[in-house]
C-alpha positions as YAML, in Angstrom:
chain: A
units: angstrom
residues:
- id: 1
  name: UNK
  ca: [0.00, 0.00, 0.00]
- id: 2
  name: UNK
  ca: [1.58, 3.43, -0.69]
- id: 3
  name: UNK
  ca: [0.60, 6.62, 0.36]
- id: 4
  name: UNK
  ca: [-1.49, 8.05, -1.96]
- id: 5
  name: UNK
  ca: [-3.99, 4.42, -1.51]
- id: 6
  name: UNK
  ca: [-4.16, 4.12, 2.14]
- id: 7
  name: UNK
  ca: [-6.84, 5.50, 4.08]
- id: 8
  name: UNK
  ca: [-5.92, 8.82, 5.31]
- id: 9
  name: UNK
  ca: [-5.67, 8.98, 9.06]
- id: 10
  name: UNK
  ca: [-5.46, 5.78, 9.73]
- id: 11
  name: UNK
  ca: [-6.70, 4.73, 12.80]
- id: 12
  name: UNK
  ca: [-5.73, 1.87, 16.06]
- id: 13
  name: UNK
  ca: [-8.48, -0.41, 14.57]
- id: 14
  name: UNK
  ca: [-7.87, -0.31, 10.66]
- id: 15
  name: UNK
  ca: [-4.28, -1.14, 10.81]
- id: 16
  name: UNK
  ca: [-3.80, -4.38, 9.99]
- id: 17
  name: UNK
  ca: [-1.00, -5.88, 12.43]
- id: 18
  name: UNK
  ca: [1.59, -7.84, 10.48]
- id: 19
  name: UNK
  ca: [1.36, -5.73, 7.45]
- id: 20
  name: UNK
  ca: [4.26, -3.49, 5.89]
- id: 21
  name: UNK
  ca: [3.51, 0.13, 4.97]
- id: 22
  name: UNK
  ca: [5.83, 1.75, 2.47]
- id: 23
  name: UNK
  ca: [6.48, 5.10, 2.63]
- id: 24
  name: UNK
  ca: [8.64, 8.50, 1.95]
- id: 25
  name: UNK
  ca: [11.49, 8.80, 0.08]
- id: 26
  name: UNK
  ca: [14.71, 11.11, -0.22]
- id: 27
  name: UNK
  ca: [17.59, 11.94, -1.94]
- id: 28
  name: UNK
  ca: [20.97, 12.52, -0.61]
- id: 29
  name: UNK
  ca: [22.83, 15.82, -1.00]
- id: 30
  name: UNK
  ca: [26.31, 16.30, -1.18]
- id: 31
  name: UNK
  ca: [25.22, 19.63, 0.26]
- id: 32
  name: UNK
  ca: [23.43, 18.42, 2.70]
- id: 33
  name: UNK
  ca: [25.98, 16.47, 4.19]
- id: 34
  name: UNK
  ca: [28.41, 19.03, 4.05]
- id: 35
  name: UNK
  ca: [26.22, 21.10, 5.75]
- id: 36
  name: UNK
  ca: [24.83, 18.68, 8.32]
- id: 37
  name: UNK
  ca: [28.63, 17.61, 9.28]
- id: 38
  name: UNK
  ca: [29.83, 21.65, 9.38]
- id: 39
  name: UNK
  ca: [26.95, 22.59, 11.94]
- id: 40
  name: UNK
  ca: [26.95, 19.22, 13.95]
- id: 41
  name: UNK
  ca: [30.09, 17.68, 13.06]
- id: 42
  name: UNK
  ca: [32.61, 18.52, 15.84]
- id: 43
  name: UNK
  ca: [29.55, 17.05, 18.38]
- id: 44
  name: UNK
  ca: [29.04, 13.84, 16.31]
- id: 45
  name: UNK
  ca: [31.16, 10.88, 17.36]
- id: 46
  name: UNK
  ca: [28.93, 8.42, 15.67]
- id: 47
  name: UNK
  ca: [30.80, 8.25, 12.23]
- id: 48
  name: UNK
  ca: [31.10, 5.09, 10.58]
- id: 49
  name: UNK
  ca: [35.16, 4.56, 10.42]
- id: 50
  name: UNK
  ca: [36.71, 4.18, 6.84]
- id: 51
  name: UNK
  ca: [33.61, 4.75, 5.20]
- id: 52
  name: UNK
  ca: [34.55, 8.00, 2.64]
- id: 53
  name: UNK
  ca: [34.03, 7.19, -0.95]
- id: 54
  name: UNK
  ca: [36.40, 8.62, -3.19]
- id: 55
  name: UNK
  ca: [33.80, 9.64, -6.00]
- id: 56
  name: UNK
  ca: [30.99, 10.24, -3.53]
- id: 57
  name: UNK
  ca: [32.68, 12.01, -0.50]
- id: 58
  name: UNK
  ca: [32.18, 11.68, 3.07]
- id: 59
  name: UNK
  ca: [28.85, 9.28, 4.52]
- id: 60
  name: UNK
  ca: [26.00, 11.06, 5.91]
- id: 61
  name: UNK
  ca: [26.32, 11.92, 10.01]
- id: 62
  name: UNK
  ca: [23.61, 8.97, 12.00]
- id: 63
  name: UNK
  ca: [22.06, 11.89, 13.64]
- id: 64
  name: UNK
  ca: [21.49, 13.12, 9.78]
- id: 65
  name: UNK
  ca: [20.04, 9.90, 8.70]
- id: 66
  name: UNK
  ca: [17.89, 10.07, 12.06]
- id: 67
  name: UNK
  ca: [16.64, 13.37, 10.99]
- id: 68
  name: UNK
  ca: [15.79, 12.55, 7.52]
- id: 69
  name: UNK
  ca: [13.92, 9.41, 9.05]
- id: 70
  name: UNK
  ca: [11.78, 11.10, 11.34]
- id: 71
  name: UNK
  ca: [10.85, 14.23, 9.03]
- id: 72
  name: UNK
  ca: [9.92, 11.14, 6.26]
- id: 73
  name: UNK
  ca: [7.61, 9.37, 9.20]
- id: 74
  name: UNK
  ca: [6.26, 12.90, 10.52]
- id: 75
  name: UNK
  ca: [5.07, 13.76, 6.81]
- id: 76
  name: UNK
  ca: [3.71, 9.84, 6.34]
- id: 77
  name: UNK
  ca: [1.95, 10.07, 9.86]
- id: 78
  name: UNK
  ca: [0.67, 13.27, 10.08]
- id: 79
  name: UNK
  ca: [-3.08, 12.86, 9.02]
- id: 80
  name: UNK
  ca: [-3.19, 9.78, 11.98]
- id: 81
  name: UNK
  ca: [-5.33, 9.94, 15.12]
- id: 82
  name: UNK
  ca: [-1.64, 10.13, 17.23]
- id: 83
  name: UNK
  ca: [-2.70, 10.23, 20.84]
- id: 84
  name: UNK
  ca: [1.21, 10.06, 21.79]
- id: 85
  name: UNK
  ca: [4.41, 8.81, 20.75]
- id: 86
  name: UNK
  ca: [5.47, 6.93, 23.72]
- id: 87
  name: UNK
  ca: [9.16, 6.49, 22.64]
- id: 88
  name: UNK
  ca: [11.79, 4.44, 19.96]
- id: 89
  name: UNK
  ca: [13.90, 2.03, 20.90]
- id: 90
  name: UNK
  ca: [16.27, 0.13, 19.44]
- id: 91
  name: UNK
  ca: [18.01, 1.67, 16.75]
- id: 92
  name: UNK
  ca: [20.18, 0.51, 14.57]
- id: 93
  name: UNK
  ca: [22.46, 1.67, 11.64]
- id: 94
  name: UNK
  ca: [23.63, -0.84, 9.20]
- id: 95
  name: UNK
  ca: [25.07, 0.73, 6.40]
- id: 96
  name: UNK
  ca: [26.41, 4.31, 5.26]
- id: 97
  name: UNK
  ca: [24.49, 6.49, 3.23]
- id: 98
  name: UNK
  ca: [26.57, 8.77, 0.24]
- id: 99
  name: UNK
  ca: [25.59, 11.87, -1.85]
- id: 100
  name: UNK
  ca: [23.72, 10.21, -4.62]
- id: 101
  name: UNK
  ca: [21.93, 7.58, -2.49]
- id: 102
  name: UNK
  ca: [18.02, 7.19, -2.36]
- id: 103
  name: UNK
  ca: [16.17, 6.35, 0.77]
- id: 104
  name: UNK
  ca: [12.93, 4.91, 1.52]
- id: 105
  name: UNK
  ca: [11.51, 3.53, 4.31]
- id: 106
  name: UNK
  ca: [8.66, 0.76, 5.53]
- id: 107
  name: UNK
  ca: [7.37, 0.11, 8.50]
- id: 108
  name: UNK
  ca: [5.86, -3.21, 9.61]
- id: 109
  name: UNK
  ca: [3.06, -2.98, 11.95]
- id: 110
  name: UNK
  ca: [4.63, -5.67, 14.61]
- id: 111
  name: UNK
  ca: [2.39, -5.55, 17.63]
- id: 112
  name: UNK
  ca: [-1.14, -3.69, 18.46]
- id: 113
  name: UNK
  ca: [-1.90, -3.80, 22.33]
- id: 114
  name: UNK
  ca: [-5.58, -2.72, 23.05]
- id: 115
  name: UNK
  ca: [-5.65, -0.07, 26.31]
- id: 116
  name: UNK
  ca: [-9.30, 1.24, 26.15]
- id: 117
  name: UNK
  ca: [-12.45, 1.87, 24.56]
- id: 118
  name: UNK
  ca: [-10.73, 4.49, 22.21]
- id: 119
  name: UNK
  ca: [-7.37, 4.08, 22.10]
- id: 120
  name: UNK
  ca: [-4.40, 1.50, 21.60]
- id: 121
  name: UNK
  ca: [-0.34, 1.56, 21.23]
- id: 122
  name: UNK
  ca: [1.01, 0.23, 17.59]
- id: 123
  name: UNK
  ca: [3.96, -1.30, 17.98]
- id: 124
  name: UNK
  ca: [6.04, -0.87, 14.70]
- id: 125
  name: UNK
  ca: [9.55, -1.38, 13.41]
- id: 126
  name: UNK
  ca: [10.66, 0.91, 10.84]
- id: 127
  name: UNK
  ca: [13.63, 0.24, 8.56]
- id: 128
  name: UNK
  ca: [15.27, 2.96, 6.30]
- id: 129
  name: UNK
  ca: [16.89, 1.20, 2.75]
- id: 130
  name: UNK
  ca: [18.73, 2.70, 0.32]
- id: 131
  name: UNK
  ca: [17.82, 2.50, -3.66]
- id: 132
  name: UNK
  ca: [19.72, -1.26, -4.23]
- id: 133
  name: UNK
  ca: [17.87, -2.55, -1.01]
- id: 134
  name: UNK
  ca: [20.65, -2.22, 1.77]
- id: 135
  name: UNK
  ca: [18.99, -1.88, 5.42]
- id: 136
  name: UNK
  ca: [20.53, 1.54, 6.64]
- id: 137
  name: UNK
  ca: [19.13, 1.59, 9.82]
- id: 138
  name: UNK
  ca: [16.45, 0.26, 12.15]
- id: 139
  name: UNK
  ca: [14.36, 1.51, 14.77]
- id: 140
  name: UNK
  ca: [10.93, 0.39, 16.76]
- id: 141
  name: UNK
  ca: [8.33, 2.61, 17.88]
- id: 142
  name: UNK
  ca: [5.26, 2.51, 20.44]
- id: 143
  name: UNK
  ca: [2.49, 5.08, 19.54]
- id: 144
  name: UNK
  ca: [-0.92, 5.52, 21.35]
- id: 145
  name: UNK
  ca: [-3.78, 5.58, 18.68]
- id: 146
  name: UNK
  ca: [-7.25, 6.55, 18.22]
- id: 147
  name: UNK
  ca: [-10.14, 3.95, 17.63]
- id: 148
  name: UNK
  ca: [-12.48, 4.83, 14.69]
- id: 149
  name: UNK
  ca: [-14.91, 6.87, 16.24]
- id: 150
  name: UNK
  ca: [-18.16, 4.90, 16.44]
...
């Protein structure tokens, strides 16, 4: 399902729990970087080691993969009936990311826990991939959700 065929605002109850939900996608800068690295750079220590390409330059920063993540799920998300985001955990980086590289990103819907007439906490792992498939990183969420109203 992408995002312009799912039902918009999704809520607790429609979700179907084992199903993966494609969604966003961006392109990496060379500028970007560069400019991600010379505002956060000197308070980054988690760099991948000996991971410059010589045509591409320098890997992305994590924390700039991290951002690009969570403005891609913020954009996906923001039509659903979020009650609260409760917290990630788990996160994970696989691979670095270059100038040139695409991302997109699914998120499997690996748990629903029912709290209340109205509400209920998704449990979902999200996983970002660049353009030839690689996993780039990993994380899990826990969000409180609206029922359908009835």
């Amino acid at each position: 399902m992408s995002f312009s065929n799912r039902p918009r605002g999704w809520h607790f109850d429609e979700i179907p729990q084992n199903f993966v939900h494609h969604y966003g996608g961006v392109e990496i800068e060379a500028g970007d970087i560069a400019l991600f690295h010379g505002q956060f750079g000197p308070y980054l220590p988690m760099r991948m080691p000996d991971t410059a390409d010589p045509e591409r330059g320098p890997p992305a920063a994590q924390a700039h993969i991290y951002a690009l993540w969570t403005r891609m799920l913020w954009t996906e998300t923001g039509d659903w009936p979020v009650l609260r985001r409760l917290g990630q955990d788990a996160l994970r980086y696989f691979a670095p990311v270059h100038a040139g590289d695409r991302l997109g990103a699914r998120m499997s819907f690996v748990g629903k826990d029912d709290i209340g007439p109205d509400r209920g906490i998704l449990i979902a792992m999200h996983e970002l991939t660049r353009q030839d498939g690689t996993l780039v990183m990993s994380v899990m969420t826990r969000t409180v959700l609206a029922k359908s109203p009835v």
